[in-house]
C-alpha positions as CSV (number, residue, x, y, z in Angstrom):
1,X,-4.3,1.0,-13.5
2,X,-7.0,-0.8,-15.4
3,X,-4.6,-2.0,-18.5
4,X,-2.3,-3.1,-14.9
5,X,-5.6,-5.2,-13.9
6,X,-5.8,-6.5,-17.0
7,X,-2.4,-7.8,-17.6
8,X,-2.2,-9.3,-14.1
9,X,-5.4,-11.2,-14.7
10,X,-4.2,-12.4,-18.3
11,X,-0.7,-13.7,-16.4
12,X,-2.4,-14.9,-13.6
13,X,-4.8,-17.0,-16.1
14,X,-2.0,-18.2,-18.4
15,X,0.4,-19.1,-15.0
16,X,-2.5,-21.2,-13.7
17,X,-3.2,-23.1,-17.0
18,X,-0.2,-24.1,-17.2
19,X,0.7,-24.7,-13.6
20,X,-2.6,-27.0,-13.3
21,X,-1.7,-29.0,-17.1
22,X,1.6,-29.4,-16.1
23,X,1.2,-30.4,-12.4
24,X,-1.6,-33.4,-14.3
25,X,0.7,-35.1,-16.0
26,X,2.9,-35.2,-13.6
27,X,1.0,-36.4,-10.5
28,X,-2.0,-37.2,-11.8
29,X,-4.4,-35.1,-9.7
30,X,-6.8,-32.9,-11.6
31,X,-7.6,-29.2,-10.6
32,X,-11.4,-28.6,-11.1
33,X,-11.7,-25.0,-13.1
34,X,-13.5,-23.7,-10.0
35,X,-10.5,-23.8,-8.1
36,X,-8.1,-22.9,-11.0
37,X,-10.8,-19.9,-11.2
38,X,-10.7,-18.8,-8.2
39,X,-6.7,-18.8,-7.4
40,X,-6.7,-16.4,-10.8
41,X,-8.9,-14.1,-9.4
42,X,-7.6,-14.6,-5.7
43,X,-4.0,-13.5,-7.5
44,X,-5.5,-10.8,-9.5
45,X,-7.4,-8.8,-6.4
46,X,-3.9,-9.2,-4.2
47,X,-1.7,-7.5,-7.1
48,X,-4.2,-5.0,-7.8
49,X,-4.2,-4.0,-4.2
50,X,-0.3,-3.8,-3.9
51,X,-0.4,-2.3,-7.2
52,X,-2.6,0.6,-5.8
53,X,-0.8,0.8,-2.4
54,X,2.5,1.5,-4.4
55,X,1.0,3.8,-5.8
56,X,-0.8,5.9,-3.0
57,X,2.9,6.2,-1.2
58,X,4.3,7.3,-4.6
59,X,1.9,10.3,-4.7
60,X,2.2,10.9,-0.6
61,X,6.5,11.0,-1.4
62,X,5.4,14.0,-4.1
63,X,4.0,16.0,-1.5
64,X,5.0,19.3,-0.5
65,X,4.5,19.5,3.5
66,X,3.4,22.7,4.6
67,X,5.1,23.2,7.6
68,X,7.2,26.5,7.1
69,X,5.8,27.5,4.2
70,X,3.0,29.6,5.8
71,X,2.9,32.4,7.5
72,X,0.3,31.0,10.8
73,X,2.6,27.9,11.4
74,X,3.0,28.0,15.2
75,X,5.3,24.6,15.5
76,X,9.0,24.6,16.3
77,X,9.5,24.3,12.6
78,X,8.9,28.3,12.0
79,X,11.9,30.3,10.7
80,X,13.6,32.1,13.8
81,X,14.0,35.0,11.4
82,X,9.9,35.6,11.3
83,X,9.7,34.7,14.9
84,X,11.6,38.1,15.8
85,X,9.8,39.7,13.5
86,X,6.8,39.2,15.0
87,X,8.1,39.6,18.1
88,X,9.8,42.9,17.9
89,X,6.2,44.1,15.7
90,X,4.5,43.5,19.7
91,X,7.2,45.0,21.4
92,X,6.7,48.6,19.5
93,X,2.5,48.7,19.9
């Protein structure tokens, strides 16, 4: 993640140089480095927080659910099979 944050910010920097230089010549309006400063780091807090959204679902789409898998489940997703089980186990007592 950090060597992600730091490429973003080095594009971001390089991208707005150039946008700004470029964007002078042509027009002739000048983009104080405050501003040219600020969209950088404006564009670098954005990706870095898409960035780490991706990944967060990522690792949720890894996840095992547990639904099933234990034996004190009480949804409608229980196995029918242990259901009777337990059921015919109540009946005999």
């Amino acid at each position: 993640m950090v060597r992600f944050v730091w490429t973003t910010t080095f594009v971001a920097l390089i991208t707005m140089i150039a946008i700004a230089e470029i964007g002078e010549r042509i027009t002739g309006i000048h983009i104080p480095w405050v501003m040219r400063l600020s969209i950088v780091l404006g564009v670098t807090a954005g990706y870095t927080f898409l960035k780490a959204t991706f990944n967060l679902i990522t690792e949720m789409e890894k996840e095992k659910p547990l639904a099933g898998t234990v034996r004190n489940t009480l949804g409608p997703d229980r196995k029918v099979d242990s259901a009777k089980v337990v059921e015919s186990s109540d009946e005999k007592n």
